[in-house]
C-alpha positions as CSV (number, residue, x, y, z in Angstrom):
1,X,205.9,86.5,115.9
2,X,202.6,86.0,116.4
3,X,201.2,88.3,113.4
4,X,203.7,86.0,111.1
5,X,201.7,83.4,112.5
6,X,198.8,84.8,111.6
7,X,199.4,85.9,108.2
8,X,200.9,81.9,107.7
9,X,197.0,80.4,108.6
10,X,195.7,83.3,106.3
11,X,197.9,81.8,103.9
12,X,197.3,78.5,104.2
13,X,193.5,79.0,104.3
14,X,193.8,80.9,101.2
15,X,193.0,84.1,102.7
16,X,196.0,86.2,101.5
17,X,195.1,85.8,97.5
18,X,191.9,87.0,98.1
19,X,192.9,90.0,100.4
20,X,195.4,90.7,97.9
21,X,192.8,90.3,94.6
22,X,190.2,92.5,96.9
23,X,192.8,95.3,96.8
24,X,194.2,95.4,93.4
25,X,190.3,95.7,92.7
26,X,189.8,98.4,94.8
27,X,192.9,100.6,93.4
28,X,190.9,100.1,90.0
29,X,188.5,102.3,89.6
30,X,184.8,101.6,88.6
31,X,185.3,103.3,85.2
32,X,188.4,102.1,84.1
33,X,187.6,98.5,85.2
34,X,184.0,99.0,83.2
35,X,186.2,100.4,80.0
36,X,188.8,97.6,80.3
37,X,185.4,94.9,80.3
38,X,184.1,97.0,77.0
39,X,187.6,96.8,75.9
40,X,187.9,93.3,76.1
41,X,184.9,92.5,74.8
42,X,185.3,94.2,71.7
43,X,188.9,92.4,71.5
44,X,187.3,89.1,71.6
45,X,184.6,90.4,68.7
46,X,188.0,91.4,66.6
47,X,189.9,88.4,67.5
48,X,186.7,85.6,66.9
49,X,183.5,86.9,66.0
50,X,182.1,83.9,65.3
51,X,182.1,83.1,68.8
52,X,179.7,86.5,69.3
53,X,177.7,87.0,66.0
54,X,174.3,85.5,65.3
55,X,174.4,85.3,61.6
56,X,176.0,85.7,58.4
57,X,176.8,89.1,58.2
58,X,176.9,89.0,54.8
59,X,173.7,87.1,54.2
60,X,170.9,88.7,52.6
61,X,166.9,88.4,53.5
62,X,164.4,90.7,51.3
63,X,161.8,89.8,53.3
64,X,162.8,90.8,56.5
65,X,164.5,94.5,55.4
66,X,164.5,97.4,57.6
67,X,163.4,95.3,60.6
68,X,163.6,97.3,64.3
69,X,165.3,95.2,66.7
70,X,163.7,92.4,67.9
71,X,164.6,88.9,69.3
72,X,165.3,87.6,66.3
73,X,167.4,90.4,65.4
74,X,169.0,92.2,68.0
75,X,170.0,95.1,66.8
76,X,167.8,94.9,63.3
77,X,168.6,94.6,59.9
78,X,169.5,97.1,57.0
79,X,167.7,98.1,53.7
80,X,169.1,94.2,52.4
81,X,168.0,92.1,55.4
82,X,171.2,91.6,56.9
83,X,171.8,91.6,60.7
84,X,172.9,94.5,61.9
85,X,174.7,93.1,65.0
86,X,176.6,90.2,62.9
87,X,177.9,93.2,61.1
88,X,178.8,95.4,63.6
89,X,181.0,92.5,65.8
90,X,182.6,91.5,62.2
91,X,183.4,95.1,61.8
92,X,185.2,95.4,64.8
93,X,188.1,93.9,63.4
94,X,188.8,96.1,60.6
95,X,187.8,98.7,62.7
96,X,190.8,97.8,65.6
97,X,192.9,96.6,62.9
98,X,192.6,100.7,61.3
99,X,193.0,102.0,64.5
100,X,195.8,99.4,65.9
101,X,197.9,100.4,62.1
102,X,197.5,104.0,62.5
103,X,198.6,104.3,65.9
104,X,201.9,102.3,64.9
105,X,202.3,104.4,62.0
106,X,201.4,107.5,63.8
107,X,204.4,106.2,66.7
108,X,206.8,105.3,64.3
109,X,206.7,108.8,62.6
110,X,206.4,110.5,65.9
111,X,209.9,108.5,66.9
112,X,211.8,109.7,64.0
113,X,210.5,113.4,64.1
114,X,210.4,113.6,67.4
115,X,214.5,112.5,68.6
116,X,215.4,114.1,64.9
117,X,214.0,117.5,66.2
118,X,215.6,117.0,69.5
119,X,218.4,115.2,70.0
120,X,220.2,115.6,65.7
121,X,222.8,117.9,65.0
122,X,221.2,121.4,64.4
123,X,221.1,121.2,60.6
124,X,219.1,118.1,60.6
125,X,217.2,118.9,64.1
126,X,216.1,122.7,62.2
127,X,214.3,121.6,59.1
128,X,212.9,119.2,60.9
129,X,211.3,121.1,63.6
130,X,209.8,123.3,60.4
131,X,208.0,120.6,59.1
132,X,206.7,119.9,62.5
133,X,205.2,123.2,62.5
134,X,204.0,122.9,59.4
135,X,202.1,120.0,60.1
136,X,200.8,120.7,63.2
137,X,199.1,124.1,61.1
138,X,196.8,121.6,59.9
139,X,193.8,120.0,61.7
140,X,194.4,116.0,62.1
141,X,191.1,115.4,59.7
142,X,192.3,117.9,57.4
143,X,195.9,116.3,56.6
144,X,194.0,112.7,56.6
145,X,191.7,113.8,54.4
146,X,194.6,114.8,52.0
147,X,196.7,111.7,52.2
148,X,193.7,109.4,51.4
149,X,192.3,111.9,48.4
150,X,195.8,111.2,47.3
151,X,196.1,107.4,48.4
152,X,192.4,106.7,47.3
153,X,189.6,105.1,49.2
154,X,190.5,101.8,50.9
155,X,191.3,100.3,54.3
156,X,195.4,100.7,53.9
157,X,194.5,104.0,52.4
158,X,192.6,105.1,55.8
159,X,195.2,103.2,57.9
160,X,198.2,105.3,56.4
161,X,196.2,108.8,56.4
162,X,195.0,108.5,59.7
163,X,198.8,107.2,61.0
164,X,200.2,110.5,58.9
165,X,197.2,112.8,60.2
166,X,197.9,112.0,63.9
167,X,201.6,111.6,63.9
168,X,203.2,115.6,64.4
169,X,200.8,115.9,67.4
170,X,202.8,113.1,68.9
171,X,206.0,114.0,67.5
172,X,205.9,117.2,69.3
173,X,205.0,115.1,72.6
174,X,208.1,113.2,71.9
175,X,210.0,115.8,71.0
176,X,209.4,117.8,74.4
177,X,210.0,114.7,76.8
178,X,213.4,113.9,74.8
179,X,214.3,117.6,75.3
180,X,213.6,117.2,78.9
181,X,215.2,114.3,79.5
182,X,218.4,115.4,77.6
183,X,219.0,118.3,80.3
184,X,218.0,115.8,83.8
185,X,221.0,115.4,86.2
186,X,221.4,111.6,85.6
187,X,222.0,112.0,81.2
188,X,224.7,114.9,82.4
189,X,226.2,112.8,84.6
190,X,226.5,109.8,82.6
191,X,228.1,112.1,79.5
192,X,230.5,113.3,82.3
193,X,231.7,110.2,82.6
194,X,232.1,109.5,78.9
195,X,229.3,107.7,77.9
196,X,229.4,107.4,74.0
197,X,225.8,108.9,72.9
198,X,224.3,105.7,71.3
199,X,224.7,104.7,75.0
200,X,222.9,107.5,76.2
201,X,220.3,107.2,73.8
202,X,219.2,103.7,74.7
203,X,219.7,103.5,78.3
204,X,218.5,106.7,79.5
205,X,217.2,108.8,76.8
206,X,214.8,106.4,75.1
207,X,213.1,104.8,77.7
208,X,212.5,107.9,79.8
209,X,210.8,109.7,76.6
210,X,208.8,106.4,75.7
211,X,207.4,106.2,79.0
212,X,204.6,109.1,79.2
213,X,203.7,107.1,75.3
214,X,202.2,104.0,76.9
215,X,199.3,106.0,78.0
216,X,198.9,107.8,74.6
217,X,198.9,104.5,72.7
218,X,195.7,104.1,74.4
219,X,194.3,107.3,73.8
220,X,195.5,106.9,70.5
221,X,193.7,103.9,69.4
222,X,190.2,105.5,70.3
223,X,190.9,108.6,68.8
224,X,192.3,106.9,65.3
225,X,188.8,104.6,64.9
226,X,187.0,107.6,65.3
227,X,188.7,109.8,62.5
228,X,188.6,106.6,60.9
229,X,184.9,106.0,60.6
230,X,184.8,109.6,60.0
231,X,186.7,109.3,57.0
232,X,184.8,106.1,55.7
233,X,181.1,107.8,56.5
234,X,182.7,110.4,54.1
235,X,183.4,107.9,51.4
236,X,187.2,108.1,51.3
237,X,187.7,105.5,53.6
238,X,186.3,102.2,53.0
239,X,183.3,101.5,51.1
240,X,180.5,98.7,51.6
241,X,180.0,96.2,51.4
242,X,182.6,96.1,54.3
243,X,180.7,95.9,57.8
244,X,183.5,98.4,58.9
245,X,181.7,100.7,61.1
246,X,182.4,104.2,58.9
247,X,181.1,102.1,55.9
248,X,178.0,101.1,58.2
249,X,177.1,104.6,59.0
250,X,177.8,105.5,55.1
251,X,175.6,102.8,54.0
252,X,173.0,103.7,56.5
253,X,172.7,107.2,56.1
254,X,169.9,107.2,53.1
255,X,167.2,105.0,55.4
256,X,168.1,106.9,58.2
257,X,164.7,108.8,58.6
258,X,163.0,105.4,58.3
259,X,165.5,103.0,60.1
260,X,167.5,105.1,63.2
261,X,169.2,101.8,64.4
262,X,171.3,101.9,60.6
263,X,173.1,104.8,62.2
264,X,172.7,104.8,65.8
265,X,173.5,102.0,66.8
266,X,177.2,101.6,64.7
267,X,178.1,105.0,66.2
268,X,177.1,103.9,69.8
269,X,179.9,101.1,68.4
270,X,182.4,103.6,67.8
271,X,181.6,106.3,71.0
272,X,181.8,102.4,73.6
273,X,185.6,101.8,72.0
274,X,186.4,105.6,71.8
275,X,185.5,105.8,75.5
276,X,187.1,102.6,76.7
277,X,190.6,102.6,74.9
278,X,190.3,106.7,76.5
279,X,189.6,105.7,79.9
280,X,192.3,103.4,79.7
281,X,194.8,105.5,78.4
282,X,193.7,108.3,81.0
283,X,194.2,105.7,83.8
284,X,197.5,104.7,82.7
285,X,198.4,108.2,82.7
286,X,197.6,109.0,86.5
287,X,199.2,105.4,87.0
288,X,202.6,106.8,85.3
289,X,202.4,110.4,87.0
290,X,201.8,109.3,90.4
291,X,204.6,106.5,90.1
292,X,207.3,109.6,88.7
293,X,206.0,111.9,91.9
C-alpha cells in the first residue's frame, strides 16, 4: 500500500516521466544515440536545407576560389568560389534520396526472389535460385557498374544500379529466413489445421521473414550512398554541377593537391551517414535478437 502511495506522489510531482525518460536513455547506448543525432541531422539537411546552409550553393565568386575554411566559409570554397558547406547540406538530399530508392528497389527485388526461391513450386523456385547464384558471383560494384554503363550516367540511373547491385545479397537473406520459417512448429500447425497458403503467407510467413529486414534497411541505406558516391566519383553516376556528394568528390579531385577540403571533407560527409544509418541498423539488430531469445 504504501509503495503505491509512493509511486502516486512520484507521479504527481512528475517524478515517474523522468525516471522513466532516464532509463529509456540509459538502455540507449552512447553510440547509437550519437549516430541517431548525426542521423537526424543529416535528415533535417535533406528535408530543409535552407534552414542549415549559409549560401547559395550554386553561387559563384572568382575572387574568393580555393579558399581554406574560414569564418566566412566554413568549410571553404571550390575552384569556382562556391561554398563548400552550402553544397554539401544541399547534397544530402540527393544523396538520401539515392540511397532511400536503392534500398526500396534493392527490398522489393529481394521480396520477389527471395519467397520465389523459397516458398514457389519447384519449377519456378529452381531457376530462380540459379539466378541468385548467379548474381551473387558478382561483386555488388561490379553488377552496379554494369546496369548504369547500360542505363547511363544520371541520378535514376545510380538509384536503379545500386537497387539491382545490392538486391541478391538480400534476396538470399530473405530467402533463408522464409525457409526457416516455413519448417517452425507454429506454420506446420496452422497447415494441419487447413489453413489455405495465402493465409499462411501473410500471417505467419511474411512477417516472421520481414522481421530480421528492419535492421538491414538501416544498414542498407549507408551502404547504398556509399557505392553511390563511388559510382558518381567514377563519373557514371551523376555529374556536376549537382552538389551530390560522388559528384563533389569527382569535381574536386583535379585541385586536390592544392585544396584537400574539395575532397576531404564531402567524404567525411559520406563515412558520418555511412556510420550512423550502420550503427543504427546494428542496434536494431541486437534490439530484434535479444527480443526473439
Amino acid at each position: 500500500m504504501s509503495s503505491h502511495i509512493s509511486d502516486f506522489s512520484d507521479a504527481k510531482a512528475g517524478r515517474v516521466p523522468r525516471q522513466r525518460l532516464r532509463r529509456a536513455l540509459t538502455v540507449i547506448p552512447l553510440s547509437a544515440s550519437l549516430s541517431l543525432l548525426v542521423a537526424l541531422f543529416f535528415i533535417v539537411a535533406a528535408v530543409s536545407p535552407s534552414l542549415l546552409a549559409t549560401h547559395d550553393p550554386f553561387s559563384t565568386d572568382l575572387l574568393n576560389a580555393l579558399q581554406a575554411p574560414s569564418f566566412a566559409h566554413w568549410l571553404g570554397t571550390d575552384d569556382i568560389g562556391r561554398d563548400l558547406y552550402s553544397r554539401i547540406i544541399w547534397g544530402t538530399r540527393q544523396s538520401l534520396a539515392i540511397g532511400l530508392g536503392a534500398m526500396a528497389i534493392a527490398l522489393m527485388g529481394a521480396i520477389v526472389l527471395g519467397f520465389s526461391a523459397a516458398l514457389a513450386p519447384r519449377w519456378i523456385a529452381g531457376p530462380v535460385n540459379r539466378l541468385l547464384e548467379i548474381l551473387l558471383a558478382f561483386p555488388t560494384l561490379l553488377l552496379a557498374l554494369l546496369f548504369v554503363a547500360l542505363l547511363g550516367p544520371s541520378a535514376s540511373s545510380l538509384l536503379i544500379s545500386v537497387g539491382i547491385g545490392t538486391a541478391p545479397g538480400y534476396a538470399r537473406l530473405v530467402r533463408a529466413q522464409a525457409l526457416k520459417v516455413r519448417q517452425s512448429g507454429y506454420v506446420e500447425a496452422a497447415r494441419a489445421l487447413g489453413h489455405p497458403w495465402y493465409r499462411l503467407f501473410l500471417q505467419h510467413i511474411a512477417p516472421n521473414a520481414f522481421r530480421p529486414l528492419v535492421s538491414l534497411v538501416a544498414l542498407g541505406i549507408g551502404q547504398s550512398v556509399v557505392w553511390a558516391s563511388g559510382l558518381s566519383f567514377l563519373g557514371l553516376g551523376v555529374v556536376p554541377p549537382s552538389p551530390e556528394w560522388g559528384a563533389l568528390l569527382e569535381a574536386g579531385k583535379i585541385n586536390v593537391t592544392v585544396a584537400w577540403w574539395l575532397e576531404v571533407l564531402p567524404g567525411i560527409a559520406i563515412v558520418l551517414v555511412a556510420l550512423s544509418f550502420t550503427q543504427i541498423g546494428r542496434y536494431l539488430q541486437q534490439r530484434a535478437e535479444g527480443e526473439s531469445r
